[in-house]
N, C-alpha and C positions, 0 to 999 in steps of 0.2 A: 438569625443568620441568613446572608444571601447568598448561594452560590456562585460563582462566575464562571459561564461557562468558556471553554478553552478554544484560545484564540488558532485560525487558522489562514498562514500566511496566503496571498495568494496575487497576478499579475495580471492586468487587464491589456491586452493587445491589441493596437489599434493598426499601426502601421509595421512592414517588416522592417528588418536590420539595414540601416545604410551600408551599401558596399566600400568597401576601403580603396583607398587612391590606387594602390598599386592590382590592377586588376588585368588579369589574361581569359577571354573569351575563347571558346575555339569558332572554329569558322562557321558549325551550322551547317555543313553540307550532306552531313547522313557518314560521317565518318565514325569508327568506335576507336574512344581513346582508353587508357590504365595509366597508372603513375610512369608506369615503364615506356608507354608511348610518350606521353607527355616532356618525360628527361631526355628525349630526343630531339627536342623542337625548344630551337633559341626564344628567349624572355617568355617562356610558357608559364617559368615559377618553381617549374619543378626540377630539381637536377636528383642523379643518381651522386651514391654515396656509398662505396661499397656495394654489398648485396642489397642495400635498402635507398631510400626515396627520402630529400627532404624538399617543401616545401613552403614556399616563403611569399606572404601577399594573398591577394583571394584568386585562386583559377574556376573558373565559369564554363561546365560545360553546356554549351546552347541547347535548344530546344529539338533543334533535329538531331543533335548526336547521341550518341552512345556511350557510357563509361561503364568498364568492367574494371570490378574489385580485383588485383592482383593478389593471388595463392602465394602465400605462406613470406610475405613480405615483412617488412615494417617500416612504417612511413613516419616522420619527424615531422611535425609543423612549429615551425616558427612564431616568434608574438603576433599578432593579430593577423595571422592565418588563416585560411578557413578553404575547401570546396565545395562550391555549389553544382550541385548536380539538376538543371533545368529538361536535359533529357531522360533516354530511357536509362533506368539504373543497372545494373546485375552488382549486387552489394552479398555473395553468396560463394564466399572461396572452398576451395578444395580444403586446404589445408589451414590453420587461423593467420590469420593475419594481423597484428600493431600498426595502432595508431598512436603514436606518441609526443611526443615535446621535445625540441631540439635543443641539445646540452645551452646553459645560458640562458634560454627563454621561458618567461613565467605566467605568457598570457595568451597562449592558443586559441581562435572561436574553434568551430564547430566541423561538422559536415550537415551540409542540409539538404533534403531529397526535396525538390521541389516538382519534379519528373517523374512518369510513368501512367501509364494504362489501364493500372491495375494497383491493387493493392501490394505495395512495396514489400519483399524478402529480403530479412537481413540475417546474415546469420556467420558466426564461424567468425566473430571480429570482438578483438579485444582493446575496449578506446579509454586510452590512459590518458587524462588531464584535456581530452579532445570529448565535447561531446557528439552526441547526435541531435538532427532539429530534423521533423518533418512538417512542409509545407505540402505534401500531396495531399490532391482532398480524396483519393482511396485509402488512405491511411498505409500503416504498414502489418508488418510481423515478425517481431523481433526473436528470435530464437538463439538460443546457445549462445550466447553473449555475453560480454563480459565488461561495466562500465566503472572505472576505478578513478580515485582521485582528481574528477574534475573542477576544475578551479572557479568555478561560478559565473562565468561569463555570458549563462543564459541561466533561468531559475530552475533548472532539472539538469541531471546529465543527457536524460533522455525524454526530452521535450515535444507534447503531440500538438497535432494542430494538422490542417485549422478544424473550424467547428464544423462538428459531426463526420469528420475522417475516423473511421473503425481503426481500431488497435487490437494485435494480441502480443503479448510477452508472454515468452515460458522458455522454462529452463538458462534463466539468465543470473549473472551473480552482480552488484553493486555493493559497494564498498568504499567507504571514505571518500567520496565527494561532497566538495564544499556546501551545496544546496541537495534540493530535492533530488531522489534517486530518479522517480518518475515522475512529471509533472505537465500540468496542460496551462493555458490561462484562463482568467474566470467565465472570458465571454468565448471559450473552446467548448462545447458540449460532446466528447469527445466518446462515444462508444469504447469501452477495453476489456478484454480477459487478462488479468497478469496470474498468471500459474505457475506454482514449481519455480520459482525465483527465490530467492536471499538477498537480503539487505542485512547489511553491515556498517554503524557506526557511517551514516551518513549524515548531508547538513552539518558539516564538521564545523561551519561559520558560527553556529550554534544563534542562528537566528528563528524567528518564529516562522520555521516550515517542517513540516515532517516528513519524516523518508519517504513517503508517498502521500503526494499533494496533489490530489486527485479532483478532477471536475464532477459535478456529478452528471449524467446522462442515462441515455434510453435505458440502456444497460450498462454498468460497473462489475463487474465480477473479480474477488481477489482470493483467491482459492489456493492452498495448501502449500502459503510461503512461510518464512522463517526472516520473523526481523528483529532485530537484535540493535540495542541504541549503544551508547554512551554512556555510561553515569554520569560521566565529568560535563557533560551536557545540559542546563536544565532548561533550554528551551524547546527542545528536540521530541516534536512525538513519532507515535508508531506512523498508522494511518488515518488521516485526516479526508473527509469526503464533504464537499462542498457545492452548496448551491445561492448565491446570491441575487440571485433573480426569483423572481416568484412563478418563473417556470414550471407546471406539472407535467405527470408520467415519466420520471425516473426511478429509476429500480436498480438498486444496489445489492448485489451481497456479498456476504465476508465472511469466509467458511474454511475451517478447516488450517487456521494459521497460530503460529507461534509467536507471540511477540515478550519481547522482555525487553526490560532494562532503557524504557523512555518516561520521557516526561509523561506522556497518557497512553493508552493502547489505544482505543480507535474514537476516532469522535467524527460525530455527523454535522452538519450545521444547512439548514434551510428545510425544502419543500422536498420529500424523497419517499417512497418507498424501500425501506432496508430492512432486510435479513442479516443478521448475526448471529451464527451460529458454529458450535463446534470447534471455537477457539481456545487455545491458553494461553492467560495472558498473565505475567507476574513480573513482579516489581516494575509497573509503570507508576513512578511515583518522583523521580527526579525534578520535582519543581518546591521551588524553593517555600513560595506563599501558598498552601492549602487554597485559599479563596481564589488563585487562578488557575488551578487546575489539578492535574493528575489522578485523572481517573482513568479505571481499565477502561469502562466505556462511557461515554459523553455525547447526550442526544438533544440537540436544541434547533425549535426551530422557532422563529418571532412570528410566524404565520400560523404557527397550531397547526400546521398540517400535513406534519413528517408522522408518519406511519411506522412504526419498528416493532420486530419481532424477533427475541432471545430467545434463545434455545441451547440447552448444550454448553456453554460458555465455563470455562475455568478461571478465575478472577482471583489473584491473588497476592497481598503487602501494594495495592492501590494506597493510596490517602482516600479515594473516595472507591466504593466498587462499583457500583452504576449511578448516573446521574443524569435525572430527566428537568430539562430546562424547557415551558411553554412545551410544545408538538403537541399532534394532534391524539393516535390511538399507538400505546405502546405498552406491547403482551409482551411479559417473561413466562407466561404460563396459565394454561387457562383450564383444566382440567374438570369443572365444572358445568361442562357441555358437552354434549355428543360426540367421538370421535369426527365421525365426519361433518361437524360444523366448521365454516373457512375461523373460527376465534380460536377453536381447539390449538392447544400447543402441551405440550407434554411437561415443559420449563427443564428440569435437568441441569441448568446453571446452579454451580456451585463457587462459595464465597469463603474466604478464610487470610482472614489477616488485614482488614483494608482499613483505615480507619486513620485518624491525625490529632493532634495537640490529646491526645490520652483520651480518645473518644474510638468508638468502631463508628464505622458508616460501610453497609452491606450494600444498600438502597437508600437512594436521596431524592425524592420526590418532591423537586422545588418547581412543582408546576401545579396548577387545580383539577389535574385530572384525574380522574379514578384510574389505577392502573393493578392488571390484572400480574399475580406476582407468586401461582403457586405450581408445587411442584419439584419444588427451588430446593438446596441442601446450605442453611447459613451459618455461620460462623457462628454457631452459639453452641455449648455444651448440650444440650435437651435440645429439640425441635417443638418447645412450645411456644403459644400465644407468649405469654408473659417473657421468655428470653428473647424471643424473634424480636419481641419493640425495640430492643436495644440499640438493635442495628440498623433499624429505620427509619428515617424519617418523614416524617407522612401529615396527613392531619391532626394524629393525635396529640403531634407535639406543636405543631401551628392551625391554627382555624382555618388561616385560608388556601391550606396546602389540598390536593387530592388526597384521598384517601390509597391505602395499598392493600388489595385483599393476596393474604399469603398460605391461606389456610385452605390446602392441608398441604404438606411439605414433602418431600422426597428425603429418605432414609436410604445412605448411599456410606462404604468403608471406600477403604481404598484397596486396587486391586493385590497388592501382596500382603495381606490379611486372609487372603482366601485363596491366594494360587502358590504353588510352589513346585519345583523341580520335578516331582514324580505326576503332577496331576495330568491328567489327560482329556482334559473341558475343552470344547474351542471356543477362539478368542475370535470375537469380531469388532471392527472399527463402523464408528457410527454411522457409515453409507451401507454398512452390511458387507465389506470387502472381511472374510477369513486372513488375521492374521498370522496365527497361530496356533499349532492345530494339538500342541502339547505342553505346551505352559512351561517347556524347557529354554526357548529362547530369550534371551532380555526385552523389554519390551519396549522401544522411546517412548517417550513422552506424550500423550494421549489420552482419551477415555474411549472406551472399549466394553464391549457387552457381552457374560456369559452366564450362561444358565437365566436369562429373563431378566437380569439385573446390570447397573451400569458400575462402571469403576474408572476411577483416573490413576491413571503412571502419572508420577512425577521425578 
């Protein structure tokens, strides 16, 4: 049997967006415009509407001007829409602010920063069916945001660019937008932290991209979000990281996140350094054919020279739970060396329920490399040699597969087997943050360490 590893959608950028016929400039003279100045000044695009702003056509503010994001507004844009901000931005309101879609119209662009100094603050802006584009090459910082139901009219709602512009998101929600939540283009090498975010039932078009359609670069970090698919979706993965150039020194990692209910949890594809660890990941299994996909995690690179290290990982009702296609060096656990050698890894991934057409598959080792795999707690009754094969596959069931050394195994319950109401242990999360200091409060969803030993909430 051949694997196939899972495909990940992606946009090569060459030239920017044609601007649209109907186009307002402002003059360029060092003046500072808002929507509210703009509804002042005939054929600008923008008129007032009530308390709120609609806009119609593309308005331009030039290079020497100013535009401030108006407090606590809501702005309508019309079909093919859009402001480009070519000056300095302030995108940073008091109070939030709507960007929306004007009763009647179904096809909105964007706003896009192509201006500023410095690396762009956005913040305090909630952009319904409208997305975001940045062309600054400081990148931006998207905070406290909010990007809902955009209609596809770029391949992210929140779209980075260009290459090697730094990004951080955190504490932002997406939700039911037609394409990627976040997303870059392939020749974008795009630096990002996204933190503290939620994705929601994105890629609604249910085309081959995942709620985060990510470049890979210097650094990728996607740290302690919550993504959450579709069922009804079987094209739709979690997070997808990509490299199609045979670019080296990118460094990924992915830590600390919740994903359910996609076609895969996280899949890698090219030349990368990645960490994955600390995640739960269940019922990523939404794809129709086994043989293209659905696995919690998915590592392939055609160059053998993606590097990955598991640790920690909760994997659970995959079709497949890990699957390594060609890369280069890739630890689930290495226990059989020195603490302090850079191979050492602890493993801690635990497996239960993943498997397809009336078969389990823990581990799928459809590459020729030895991979190191102990440590691990797997889906089998005993943690012996003779059950553990069940779940994996490796050389012993093809010749010319790698081998998987899984021996010796991690012996792990779950934690409400051992805590209860009156105990008094403290609880910590796997960075070592105390979360509970008496085993009285409910615990989310997690693994967590007491008394020397690990346990997952479910």
């Amino acid at each position: 049997m051949k694997k196939v590893f899972e495909l990940i959608a992606t946009i090569l950028i060459l030239t920017p967006l044609a601007c649209l016929a109907d186009n307002y400039v402002t003059a360029g003279d060092g003046q500072t415009y808002s929507f509210a100045k703009l509804a002042t000044i005939a054929g600008s695009g923008v008129t007032q509407d009530g308390s709120g702003f609609v806009v119609i056509g593309t308005v331009e503010i030039s290079e020497s001007d100013h535009f401030i994001m108006d407090s606590g507004a809501t702005v309508y844009f019309a079909d093919e829409s859009e402001l480009i901000i070519k000056g300095i931005p302030t995108l940073t309101p008091e109070e939030p602010t709507t960007l929306t879609i004007k009763t009647g119209a179904t096809h909105p662009y964007n706003i896009e920063v192509e201006g500023g100094e410095s690396q762009v603050k956005v913040s305090n802006l909630h952009f319904e069916y409208v997305g975001l584009r940045c062309s600054n090459r400081y990148g931006m910082e998207v905070t406290d945001c909010i990007f809902t139901n955009h209609t596809g009219t770029q391949s992210a709602a929140l779209m980075m660019g260009p290459d090697e512009a730094p990004f951080v998101v955190r504490n932002c929600h997406f939700a039911n937008n037609a394409k990627a939540a976040i997303g870059s283009a392939a020749n974008f090498f795009c630096p990002v932290k996204i933190e503290d975010c939620t994705f929601f039932h994105n890629s609604t078009a249910n085309g081959n991209i995942p709620q985060l359609n990510l470049t890979a670069s210097s650094l990728v970090k996607v740290i302690g979000c919550t993504i959450e698919g579709d069922p009804d979706l079987n094209m739709v993965g979690g997070i997808g990281v990509s490299n199609f150039y045979g670019t080296e020194g990118f460094n990924i990692i992915i830590s600390d996140n919740t994903i359910t209910d996609n076609r895969y949890g996280i899949t890698t594809m090219g030349i990368m350094d990645v960490v994955i660890s600390n995640n739960i990941l269940t019922d990523n299994c939404h794809e129709n054919n086994p043989n293209n996909g659905g696995s919690g995690i998915s590592l392939y690179d055609p160059y053998r020279k993606q590097n990955a290290t598991l640790r920690g990982n909760y994997i659970e009702n995959s079709l497949w739970g890990v699957t390594i296609i060609a890369c280069g060096n890739v630890n689930l656990g290495r226990v059989d060396v020195d603490a302090n050698e850079s191979t050492y890894n602890p493993g801690g991934n635990v497996f239960r329920n993943n498997g397809n057409s009336g078969a389990l598959y823990d581990l799928y080792n459809n590459s020729s490399n030895t991979v190191y795999a102990q440590g691990n707690k797997w889906n089998v009754a005993e943690q012996t040699e003779e059950q553990i094969e069940s779940v994996i596959y490796h050389k012993n069931d093809d010749a010319s597969l790698g081998e998987v050394i899984y021996m010796p195994t991690m012996e792990e319950t779950t934690i409400h087997d051992v805590l209860n109401p009156t105990s008094t242990v403290d609880i910590y999360k796997m960075d070592g943050t105390k979360v509970n200091q008496n085993g009285k409060d409910k615990l989310p969803k997690g693994i967590y360490i007491t008394n020397g030993k690990k346990y997952i909430v479910k």
